[in-house]
C-alpha positions as CSV (number, residue, x, y, z in Angstrom):
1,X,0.0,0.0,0.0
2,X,1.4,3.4,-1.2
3,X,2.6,5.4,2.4
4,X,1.2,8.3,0.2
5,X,-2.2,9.7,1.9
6,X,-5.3,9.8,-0.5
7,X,-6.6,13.3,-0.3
8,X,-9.8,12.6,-2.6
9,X,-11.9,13.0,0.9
10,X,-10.6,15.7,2.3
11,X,-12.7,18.8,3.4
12,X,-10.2,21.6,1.5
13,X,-8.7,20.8,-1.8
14,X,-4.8,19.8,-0.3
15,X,-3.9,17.8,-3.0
16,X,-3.6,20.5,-5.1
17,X,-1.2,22.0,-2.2
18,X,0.7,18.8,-2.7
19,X,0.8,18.4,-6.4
20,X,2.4,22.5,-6.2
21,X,5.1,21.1,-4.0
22,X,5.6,18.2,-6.5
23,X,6.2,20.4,-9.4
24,X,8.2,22.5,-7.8
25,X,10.6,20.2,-7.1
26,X,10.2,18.3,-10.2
27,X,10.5,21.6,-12.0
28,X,14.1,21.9,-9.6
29,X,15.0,18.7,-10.8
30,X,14.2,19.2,-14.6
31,X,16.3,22.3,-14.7
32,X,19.8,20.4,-13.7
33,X,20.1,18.2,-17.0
34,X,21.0,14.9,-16.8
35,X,22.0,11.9,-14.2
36,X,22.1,13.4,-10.5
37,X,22.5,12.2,-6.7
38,X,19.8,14.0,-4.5
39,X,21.3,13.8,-1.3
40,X,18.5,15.0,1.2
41,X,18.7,16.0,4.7
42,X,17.0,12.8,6.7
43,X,14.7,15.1,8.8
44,X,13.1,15.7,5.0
45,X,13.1,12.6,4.2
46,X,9.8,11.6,5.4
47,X,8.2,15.1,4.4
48,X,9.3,14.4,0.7
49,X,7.7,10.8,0.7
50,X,4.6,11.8,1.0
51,X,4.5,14.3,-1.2
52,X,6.8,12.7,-4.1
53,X,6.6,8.4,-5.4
54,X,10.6,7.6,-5.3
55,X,9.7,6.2,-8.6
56,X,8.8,9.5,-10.0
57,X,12.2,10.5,-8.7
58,X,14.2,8.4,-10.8
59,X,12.4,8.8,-14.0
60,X,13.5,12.6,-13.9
61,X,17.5,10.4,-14.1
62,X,17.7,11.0,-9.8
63,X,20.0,8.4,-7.4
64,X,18.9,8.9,-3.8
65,X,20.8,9.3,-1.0
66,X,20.5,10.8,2.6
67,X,22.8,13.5,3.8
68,X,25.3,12.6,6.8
69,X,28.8,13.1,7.9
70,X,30.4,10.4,4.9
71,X,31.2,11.4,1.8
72,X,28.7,10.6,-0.6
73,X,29.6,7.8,-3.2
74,X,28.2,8.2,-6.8
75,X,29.4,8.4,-10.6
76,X,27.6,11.4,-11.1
77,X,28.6,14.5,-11.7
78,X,26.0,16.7,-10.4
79,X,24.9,16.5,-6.8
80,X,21.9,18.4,-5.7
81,X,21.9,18.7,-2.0
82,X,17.7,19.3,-0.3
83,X,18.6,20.3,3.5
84,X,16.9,22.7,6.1
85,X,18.7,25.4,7.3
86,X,20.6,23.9,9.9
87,X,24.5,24.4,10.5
88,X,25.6,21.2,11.6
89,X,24.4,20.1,7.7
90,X,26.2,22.8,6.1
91,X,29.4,21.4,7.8
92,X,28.8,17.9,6.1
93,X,28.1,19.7,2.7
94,X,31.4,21.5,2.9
95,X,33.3,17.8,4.0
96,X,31.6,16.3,0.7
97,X,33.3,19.1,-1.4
98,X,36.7,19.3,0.3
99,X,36.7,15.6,0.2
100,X,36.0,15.3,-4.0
101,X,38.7,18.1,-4.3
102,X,41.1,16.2,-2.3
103,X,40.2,13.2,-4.7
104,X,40.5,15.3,-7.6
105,X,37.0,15.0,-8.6
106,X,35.1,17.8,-10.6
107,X,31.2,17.4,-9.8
108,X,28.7,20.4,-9.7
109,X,27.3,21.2,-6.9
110,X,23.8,22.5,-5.9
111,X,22.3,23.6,-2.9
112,X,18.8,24.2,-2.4
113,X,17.5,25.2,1.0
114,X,14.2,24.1,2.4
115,X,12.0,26.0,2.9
116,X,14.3,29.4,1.8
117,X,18.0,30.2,2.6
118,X,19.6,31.4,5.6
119,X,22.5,34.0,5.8
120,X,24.2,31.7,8.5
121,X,24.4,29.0,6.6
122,X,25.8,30.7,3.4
123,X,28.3,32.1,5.7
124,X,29.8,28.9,6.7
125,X,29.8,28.3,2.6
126,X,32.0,30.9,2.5
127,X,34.3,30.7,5.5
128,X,35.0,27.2,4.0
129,X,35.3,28.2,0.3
130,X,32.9,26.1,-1.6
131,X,30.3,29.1,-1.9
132,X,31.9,29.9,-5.2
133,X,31.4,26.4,-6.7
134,X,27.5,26.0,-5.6
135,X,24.3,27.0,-7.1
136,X,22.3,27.8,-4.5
137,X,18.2,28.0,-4.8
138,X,15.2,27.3,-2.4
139,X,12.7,24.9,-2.4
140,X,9.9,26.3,-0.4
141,X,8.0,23.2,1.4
142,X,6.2,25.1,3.8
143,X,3.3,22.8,4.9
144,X,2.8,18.7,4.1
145,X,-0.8,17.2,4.2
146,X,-0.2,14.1,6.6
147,X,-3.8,13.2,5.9
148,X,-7.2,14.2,4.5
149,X,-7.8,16.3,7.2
150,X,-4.0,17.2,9.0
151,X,-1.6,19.2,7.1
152,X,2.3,19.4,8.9
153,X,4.7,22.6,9.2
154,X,7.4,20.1,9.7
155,X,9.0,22.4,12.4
156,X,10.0,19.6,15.3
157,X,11.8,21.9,17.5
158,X,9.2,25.2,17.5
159,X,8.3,24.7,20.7
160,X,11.9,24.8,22.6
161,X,13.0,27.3,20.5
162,X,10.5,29.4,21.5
163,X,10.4,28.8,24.8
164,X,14.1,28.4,25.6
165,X,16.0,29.8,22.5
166,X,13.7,32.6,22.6
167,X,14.1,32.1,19.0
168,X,11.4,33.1,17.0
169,X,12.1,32.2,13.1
170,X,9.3,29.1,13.3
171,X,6.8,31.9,13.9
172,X,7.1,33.0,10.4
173,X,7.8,30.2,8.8
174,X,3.9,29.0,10.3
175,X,2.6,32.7,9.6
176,X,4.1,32.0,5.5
177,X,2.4,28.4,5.5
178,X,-1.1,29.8,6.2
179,X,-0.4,32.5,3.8
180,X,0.3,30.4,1.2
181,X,-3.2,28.5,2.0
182,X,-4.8,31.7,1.7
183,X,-3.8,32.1,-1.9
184,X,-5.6,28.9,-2.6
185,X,-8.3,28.8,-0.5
186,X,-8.9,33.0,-0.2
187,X,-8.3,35.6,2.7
188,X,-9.2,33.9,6.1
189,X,-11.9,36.6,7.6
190,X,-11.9,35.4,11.0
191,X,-8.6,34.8,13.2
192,X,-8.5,33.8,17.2
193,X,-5.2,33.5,18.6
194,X,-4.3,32.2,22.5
195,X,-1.1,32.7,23.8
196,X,2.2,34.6,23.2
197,X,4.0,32.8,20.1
198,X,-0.1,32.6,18.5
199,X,-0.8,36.3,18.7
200,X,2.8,36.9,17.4
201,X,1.9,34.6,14.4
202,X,-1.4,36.2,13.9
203,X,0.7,39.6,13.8
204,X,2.7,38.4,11.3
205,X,0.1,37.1,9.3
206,X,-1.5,40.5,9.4
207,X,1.4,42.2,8.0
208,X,2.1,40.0,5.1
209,X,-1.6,40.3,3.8
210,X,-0.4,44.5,3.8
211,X,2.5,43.6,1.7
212,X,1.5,40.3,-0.6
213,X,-2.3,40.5,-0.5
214,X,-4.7,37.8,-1.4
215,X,-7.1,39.6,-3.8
216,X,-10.7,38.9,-2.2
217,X,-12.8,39.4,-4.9
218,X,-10.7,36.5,-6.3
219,X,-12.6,34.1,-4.3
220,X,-16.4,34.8,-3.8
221,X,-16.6,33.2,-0.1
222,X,-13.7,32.0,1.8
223,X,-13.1,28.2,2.1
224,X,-11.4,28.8,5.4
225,X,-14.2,30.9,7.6
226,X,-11.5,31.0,10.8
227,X,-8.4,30.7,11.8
228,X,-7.8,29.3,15.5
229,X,-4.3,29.2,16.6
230,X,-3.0,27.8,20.1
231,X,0.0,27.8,21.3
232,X,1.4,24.2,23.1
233,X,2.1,26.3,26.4
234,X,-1.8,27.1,27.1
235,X,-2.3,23.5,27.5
236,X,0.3,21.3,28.2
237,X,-1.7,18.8,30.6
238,X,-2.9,17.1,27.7
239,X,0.4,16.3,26.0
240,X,1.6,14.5,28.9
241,X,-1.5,12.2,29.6
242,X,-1.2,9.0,28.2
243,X,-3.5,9.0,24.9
244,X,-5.9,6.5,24.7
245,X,-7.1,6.3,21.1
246,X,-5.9,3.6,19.0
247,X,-3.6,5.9,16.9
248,X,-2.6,7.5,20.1
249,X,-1.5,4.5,21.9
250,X,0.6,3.7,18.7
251,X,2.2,7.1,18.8
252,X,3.0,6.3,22.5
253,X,4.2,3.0,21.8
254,X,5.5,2.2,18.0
255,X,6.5,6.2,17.6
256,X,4.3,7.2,14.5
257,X,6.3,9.3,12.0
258,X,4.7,10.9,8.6
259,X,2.0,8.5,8.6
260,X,3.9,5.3,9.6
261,X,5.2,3.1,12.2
262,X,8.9,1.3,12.0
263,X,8.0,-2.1,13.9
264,X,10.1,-5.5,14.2
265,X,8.5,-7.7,11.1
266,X,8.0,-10.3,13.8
267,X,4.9,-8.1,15.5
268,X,3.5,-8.2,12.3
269,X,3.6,-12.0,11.9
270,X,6.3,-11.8,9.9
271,X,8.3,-14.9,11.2
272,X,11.2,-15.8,8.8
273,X,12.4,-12.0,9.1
274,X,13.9,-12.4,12.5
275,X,14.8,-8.7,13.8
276,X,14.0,-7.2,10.4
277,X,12.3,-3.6,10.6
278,X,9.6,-3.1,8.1
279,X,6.9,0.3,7.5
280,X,3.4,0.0,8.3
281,X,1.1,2.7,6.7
282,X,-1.0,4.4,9.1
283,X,-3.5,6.8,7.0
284,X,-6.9,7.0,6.2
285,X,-6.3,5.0,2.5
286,X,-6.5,2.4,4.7
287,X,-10.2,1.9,5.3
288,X,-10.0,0.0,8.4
289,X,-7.7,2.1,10.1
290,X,-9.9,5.0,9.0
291,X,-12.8,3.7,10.8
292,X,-11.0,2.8,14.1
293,X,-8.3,5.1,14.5
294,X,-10.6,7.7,16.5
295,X,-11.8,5.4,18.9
296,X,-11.0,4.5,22.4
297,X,-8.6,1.5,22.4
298,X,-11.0,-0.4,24.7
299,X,-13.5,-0.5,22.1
300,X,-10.7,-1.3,18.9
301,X,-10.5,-4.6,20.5
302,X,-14.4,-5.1,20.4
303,X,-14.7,-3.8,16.7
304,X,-12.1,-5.9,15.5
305,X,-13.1,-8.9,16.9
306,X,-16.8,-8.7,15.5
307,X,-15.5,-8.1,12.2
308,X,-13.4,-11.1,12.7
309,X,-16.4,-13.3,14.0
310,X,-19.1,-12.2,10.9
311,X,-16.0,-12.8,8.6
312,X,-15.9,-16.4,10.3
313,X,-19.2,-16.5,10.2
314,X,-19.7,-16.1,5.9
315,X,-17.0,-18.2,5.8
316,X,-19.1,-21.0,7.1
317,X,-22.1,-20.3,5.0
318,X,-20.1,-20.1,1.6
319,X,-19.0,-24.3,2.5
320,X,-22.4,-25.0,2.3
321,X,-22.5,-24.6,-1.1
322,X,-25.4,-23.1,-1.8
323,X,-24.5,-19.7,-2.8
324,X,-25.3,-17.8,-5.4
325,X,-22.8,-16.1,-7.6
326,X,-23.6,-12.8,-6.4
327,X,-22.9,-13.8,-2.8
328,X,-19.7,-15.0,-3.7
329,X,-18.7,-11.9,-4.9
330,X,-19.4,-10.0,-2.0
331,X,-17.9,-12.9,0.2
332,X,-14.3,-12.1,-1.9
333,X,-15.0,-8.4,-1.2
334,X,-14.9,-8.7,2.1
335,X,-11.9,-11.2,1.7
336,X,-10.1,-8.0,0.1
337,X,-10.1,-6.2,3.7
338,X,-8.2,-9.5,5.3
339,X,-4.9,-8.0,4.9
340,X,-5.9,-4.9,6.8
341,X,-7.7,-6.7,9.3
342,X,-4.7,-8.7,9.8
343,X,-2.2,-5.8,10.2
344,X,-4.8,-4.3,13.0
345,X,-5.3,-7.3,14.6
346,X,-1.6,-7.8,15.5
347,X,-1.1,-4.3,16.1
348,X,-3.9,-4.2,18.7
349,X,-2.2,-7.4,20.1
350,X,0.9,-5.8,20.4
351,X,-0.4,-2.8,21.8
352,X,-2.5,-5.0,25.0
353,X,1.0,-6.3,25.9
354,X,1.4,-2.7,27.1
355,X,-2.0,-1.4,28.0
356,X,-2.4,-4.7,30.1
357,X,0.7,-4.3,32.6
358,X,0.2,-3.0,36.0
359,X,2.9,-0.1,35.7
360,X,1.0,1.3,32.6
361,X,-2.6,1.0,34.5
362,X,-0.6,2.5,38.0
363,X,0.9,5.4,35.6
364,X,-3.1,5.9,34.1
365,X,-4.3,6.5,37.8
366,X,-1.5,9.1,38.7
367,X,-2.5,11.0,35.8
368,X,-5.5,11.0,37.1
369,X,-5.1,11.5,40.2
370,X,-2.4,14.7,39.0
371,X,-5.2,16.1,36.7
372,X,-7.5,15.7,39.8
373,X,-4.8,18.0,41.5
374,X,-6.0,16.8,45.2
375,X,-3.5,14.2,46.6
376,X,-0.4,16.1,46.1
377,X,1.5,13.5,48.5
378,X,0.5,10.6,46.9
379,X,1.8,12.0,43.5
380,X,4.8,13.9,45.0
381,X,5.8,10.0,46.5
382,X,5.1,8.1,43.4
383,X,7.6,10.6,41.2
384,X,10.2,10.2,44.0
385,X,10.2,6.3,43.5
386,X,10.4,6.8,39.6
387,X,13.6,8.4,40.3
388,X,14.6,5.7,42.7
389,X,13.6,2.9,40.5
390,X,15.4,5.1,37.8
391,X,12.7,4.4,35.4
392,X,13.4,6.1,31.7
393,X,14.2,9.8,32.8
394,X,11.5,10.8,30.2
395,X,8.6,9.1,31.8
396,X,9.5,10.9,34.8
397,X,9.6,14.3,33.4
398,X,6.5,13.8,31.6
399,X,4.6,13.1,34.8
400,X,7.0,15.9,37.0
401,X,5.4,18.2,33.7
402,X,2.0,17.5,34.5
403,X,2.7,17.8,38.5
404,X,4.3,21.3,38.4
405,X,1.7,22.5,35.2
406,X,-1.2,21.2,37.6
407,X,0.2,22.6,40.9
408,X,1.2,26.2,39.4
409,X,5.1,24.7,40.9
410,X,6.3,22.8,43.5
411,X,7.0,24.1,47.0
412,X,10.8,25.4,47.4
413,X,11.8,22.3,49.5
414,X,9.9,19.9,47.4
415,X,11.5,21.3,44.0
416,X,15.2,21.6,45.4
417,X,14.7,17.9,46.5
418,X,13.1,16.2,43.0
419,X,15.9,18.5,41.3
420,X,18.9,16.6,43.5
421,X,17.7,13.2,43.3
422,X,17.0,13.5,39.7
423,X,20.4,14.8,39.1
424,X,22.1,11.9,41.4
425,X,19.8,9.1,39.8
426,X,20.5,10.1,36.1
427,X,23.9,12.3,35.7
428,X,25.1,15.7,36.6
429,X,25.0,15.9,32.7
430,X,20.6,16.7,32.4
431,X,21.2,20.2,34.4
432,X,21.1,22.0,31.2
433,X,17.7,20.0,30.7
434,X,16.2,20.8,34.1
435,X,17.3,24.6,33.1
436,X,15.7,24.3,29.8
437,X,12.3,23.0,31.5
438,X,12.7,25.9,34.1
439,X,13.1,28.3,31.6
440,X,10.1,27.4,29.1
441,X,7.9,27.5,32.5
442,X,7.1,23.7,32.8
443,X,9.2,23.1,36.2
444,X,9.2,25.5,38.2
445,X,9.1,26.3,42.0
446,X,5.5,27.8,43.5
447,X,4.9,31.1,43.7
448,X,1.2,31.4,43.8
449,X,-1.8,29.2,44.3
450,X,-3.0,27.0,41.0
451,X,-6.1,28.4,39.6
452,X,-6.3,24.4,37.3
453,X,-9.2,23.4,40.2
454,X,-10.9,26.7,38.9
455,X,-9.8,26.3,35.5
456,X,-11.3,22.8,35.3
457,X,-14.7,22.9,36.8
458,X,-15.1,26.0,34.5
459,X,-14.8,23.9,31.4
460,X,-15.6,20.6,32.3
461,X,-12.6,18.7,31.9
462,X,-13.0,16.1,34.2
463,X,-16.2,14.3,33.3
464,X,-17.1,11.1,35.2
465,X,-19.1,7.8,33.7
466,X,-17.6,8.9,30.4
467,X,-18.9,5.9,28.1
468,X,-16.2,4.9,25.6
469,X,-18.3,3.2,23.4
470,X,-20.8,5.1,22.4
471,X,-19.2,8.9,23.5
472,X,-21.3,12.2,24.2
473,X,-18.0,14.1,25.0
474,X,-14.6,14.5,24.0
475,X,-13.4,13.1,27.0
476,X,-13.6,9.4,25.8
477,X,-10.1,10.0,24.4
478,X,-8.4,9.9,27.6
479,X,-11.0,7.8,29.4
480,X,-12.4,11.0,31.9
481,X,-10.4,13.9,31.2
482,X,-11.5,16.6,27.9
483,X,-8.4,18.1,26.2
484,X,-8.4,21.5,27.6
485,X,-7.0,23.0,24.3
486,X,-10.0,21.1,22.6
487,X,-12.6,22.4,25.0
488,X,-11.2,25.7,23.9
489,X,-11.6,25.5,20.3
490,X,-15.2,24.3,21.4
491,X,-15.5,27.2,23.3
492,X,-13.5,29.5,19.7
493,X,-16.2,27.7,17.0
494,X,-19.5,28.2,19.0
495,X,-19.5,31.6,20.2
496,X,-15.6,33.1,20.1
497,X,-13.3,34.2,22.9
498,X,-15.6,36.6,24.7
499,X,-17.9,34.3,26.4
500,X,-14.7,32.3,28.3
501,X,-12.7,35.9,28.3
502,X,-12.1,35.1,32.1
503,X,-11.1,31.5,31.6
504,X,-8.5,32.9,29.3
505,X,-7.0,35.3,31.1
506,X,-5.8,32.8,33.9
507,X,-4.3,30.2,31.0
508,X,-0.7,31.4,29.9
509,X,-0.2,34.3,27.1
510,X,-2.4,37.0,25.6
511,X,-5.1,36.3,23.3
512,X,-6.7,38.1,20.3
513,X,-9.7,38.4,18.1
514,X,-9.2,40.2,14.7
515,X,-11.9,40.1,11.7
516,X,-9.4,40.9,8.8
517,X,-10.2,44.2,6.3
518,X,-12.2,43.8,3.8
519,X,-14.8,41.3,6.3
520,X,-14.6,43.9,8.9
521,X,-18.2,45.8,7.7
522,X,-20.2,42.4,6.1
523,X,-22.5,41.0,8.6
524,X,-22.6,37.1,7.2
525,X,-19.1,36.6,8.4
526,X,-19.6,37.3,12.4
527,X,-19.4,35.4,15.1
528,X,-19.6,30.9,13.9
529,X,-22.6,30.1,15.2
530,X,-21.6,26.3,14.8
531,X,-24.5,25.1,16.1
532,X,-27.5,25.7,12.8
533,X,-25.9,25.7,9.8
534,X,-27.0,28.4,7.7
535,X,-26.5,29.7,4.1
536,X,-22.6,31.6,5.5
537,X,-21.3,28.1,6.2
538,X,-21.3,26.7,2.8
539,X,-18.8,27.1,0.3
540,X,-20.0,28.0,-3.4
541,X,-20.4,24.3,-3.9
542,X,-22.6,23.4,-1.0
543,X,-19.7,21.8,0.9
544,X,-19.3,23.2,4.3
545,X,-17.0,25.8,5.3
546,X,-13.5,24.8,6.9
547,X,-12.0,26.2,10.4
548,X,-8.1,26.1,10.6
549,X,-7.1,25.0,14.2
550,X,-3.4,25.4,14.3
551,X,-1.6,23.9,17.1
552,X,1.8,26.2,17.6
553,X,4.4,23.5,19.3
554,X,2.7,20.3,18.3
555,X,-0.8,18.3,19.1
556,X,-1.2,15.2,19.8
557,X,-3.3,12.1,18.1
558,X,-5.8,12.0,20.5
559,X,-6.5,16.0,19.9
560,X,-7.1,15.1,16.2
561,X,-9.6,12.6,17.5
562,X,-10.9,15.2,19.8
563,X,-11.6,16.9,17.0
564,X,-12.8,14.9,14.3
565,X,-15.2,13.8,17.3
566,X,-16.4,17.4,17.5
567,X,-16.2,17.9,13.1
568,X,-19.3,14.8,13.2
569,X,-21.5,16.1,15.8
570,X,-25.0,17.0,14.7
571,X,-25.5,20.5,14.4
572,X,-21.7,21.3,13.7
573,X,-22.1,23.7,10.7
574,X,-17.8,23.4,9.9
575,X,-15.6,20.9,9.1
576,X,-12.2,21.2,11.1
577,X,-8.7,20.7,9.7
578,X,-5.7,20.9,11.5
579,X,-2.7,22.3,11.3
580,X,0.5,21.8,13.3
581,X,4.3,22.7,13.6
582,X,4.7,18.8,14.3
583,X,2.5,15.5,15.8
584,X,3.8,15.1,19.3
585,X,3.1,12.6,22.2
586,X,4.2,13.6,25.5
587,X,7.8,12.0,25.4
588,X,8.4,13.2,22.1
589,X,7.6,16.5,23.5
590,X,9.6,16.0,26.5
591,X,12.7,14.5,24.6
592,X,13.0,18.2,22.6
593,X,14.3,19.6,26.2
594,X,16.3,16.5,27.1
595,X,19.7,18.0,26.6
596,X,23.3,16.9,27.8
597,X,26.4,19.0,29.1
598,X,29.4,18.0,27.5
């Protein structure tokens, strides 16, 4: 199955976003005449497959390879390097060149910088003396659909260097992505932005419409009615609670990356390929993923085994022989969907080997518990033996997260103490990532009381008897708890800011409400009702109109399901597509601060 997504179902037209980046970088490609090596960064890697076939690749006369430290080894002559703007990749760029000089090897060189070049990096082309003999151009990937419904700004670092670096270059690069959407899909008239880095962006977005404006008569009514951006800070609870979809879970434990997982073969049934890794496709071409990747794991198990019984179960009435050929037929259809079934039915057996063990099902109940926020000596002890046990220093920091995001800090004593023992337990050498966590505000000693006890009965986000099965909240994606950046886009599509203005202010960062010019005077685009739909919330085609969540430092899978949850309700007059600077689960979140002296 291709690892490319099908886009034919998706609410906004993003296959014609992807067929722009696929030209453009064919069109790249064209231009250098002749046998090449593409050497690509291997952070792009994975961006580039699902946008490009490799086969596609080599009929325009391209060898593949991936950009590292070794020289590259290839008979051709012209070598077109694809790397972000990075300077540890400019270093191995330079090494290629010095190396085929040393050799005595005359190759032409080209550089094109993703997503447009960087005065740093051309720098250290110069201080090393190979500017002269490169061509250097931009390829300007800006955003990647992921799926029908999730497009990626590729930016995996955004949130620490915010927050830490106090670097703010990812800012535009998210402001020039939606930009670019808005040259397809028309001027955006509504935007709502929460917290610091989000207002910033919706700044920014604000000032390229004054100097590159989207023409609006050009597009009768906007696809895109609003804009929501959040940034990762407002709500970082929900990151670090274990997800509990079935996508989530497999995030958690395979690691999904650009719509796949890397497993051992083995998992997969795979016997005589003993330690061999293969790619498992996770997307919605795959019908049966598409169907059960929203739902609560608990219920994945149920699904697949009925569909694995009625399969049984036509199985035995096609031996009695008395079908007719039209019965067969279907019976084959349904034979089609084995291999799917297959691959979901190991992976879901995988998955219980996890979700079953007492430590995972202890860990669920601290969460809890910290989300809660009332035992605080309970969860203060159970962190303390983490350390002790010196379990994976990134499970405890995920949970030491949720403690100090929950508990606005820890007391002076407490925090001193957790900062020692985790320091003796794991190395000397993770000061500089207890600094970085201090710094971006998610450790921290107290200062003040918590206002989360206030902060949660005001939007519901602990709701008991939450029935997995058949759910009437969001909260069936972690079993209880209601993504508090979710209830806020809930809160954004029905009625706007104003109504939870109060709510806001005691969540970290500004936020802002801006109609854009040109909207500001027409009555049909205020406030979404999102409950009727009415003759505003269609497109010129009778589909419905789209709102742009976009999740500034990353969102996780069980968000998305949050959200597609919320997209299908009755009554919901928008369809929701999400955008992001990167999918995250709470340890690949955490692992971006993880940082070693020396």
């Amino acid at each position: 199955m291709a690892q490319i997504p099908n886009l034919d179902n998706a609410p906004v037209n993003l296959s014609s976003i992807r067929e722009q980046s696929q030209k453009e970088l064919i069109t790249i490609l064209k231009n250098i005449r002749g046998k090449k090596c593409l050497v690509v960064d291997p952070k792009l890697g994975g961006s580039l497959s699902l946008i490009v076939q490799t086969s596609l690749l080599k009929e325009n006369g391209v060898e593949l390879q991936h950009l590292t430290a070794e020289p590259i080894q290839t008979e051709c002559t012209k070598v077109v390097y694809l790397a972000r703007t990075q300077l540890d990749l400019m270093k191995f760029i330079c090494s290629h060149v010095h190396n085929d000089i040393s050799k005595g090897l005359q190759r032409e060189y080209f550089v094109y910088f993703v997503p447009r070049r960087a005065v740093a990096c051309e720098k250290i082309l110069e201080e090393e003396k190979v500017h002269h003999l490169m061509t250097i151009g931009e390829y300007p990937l800006y955003v990647v659909p992921l799926d029908e419904d999730v497009l990626s700004f590729e930016l995996d670092l955004a949130s620490k260097e915010y927050a830490v670096d106090g670097d703010t270059s990812a800012l535009w690069h998210i402001a020039k992505a939606i930009h670019k959407l808005e040259f397809s899909f028309g001027l955006i008239p509504n935007v709502r932005a929460k917290g610091k880095a989000s207002v910033c962006v919706a700044e920014i977005l604000n000032r390229m419409q004054a100097e590159e404006p989207v023409n609006i008569s050009d597009v009768a009514i906007p696809e895109i009615n609003t804009l929501i951006l959040l940034d990762r800070e407002v709500d970082m609870v929900t990151p670090m609670c274990s997800q509990l979809t079935y996508e989530g879970l497999l995030d958690e434990f395979l690691h999904v990356s650009n719509g796949a997982a890397e497993l051992d073969a083995s998992i997969m049934g795979v016997q005589q390929q003993e330690g061999k890794k293969m790619k498992v496709p996770l997307n919605s071409s795959d019908k049966l993923f598409k169907e059960i990747r929203d739902l609560n794991f608990e219920v994945v198990v149920q699904v697949l085994r009925q569909k694995a019984t009625s399969m049984k179960q036509d199985y035995t009435e096609i031996s009695s022989m008395t079908q007719t050929v039209s019965e067969l037929k279907d019976f084959v259809k349904k034979l089609n969907s084995l291999p799917e079934m297959t691959r979901h039915i190991n992976l879901a057996q995988y998955l219980s080997t996890f979700t079953s063990k007492p430590s995972f099902l202890g860990r669920l109940d601290m969460e809890h518990t910290l989300v809660e926020a009332q035992s605080y000596d309970i969860c203060f002890e159970y962190i303390e033996e983490m350390i002790h046990k010196q379990e994976p220093l990134v499970n405890v920091l995920r949970l030491l997260i949720l403690f100090s995001v929950t508990n606005a800090g820890l007391p002076k004593k407490n925090f001193d103490y957790l900062r020692r023992e985790i320091l003796h337990s794991y190395g000397f050498e993770h000061m500089a990532t207890l600094n970085n966590l201090e710094k971006a505000g998610l450790l921290r000693k107290q200062e003040s009381k918590s206002n989360w006890l206030t902060i949660k009965r005001a939007l519901q986000l602990v709701v008991d008897d939450t029935d997995t099965a058949n759910p009437n909240d969001i909260s069936y994606v972690f079993s209880g708890y209601a993504p508090l950046s979710i209830r806020l886009v809930q809160h954004a599509v029905r009625s706007g800011w104003r109504p939870v203005e109060e709510i806001l202010k005691l969540l970290p960062g500004p936020h802002s409400e801006t109609k854009r010019s040109g909207f500001a005077s027409s009555p049909s685009y205020d406030a979404l009702t999102g409950t009727i739909p009415h003759m505003d919330n269609k497109v010129g085609d009778g589909r419905r109109s789209q709102v742009l969540v976009v999740f500034i430092g990353g969102v996780t899978f069980a968000e998305i399901s949050a959200l597609r949850y919320l997209s299908a309700q009755e009554g919901m007059a928008y369809d929701l597509v999400v955008g992001t600077t990167k999918i995250v689960s709470g340890s690949t979140l955490t692992e971006t601060f993880i940082e070693k002296l020396g």
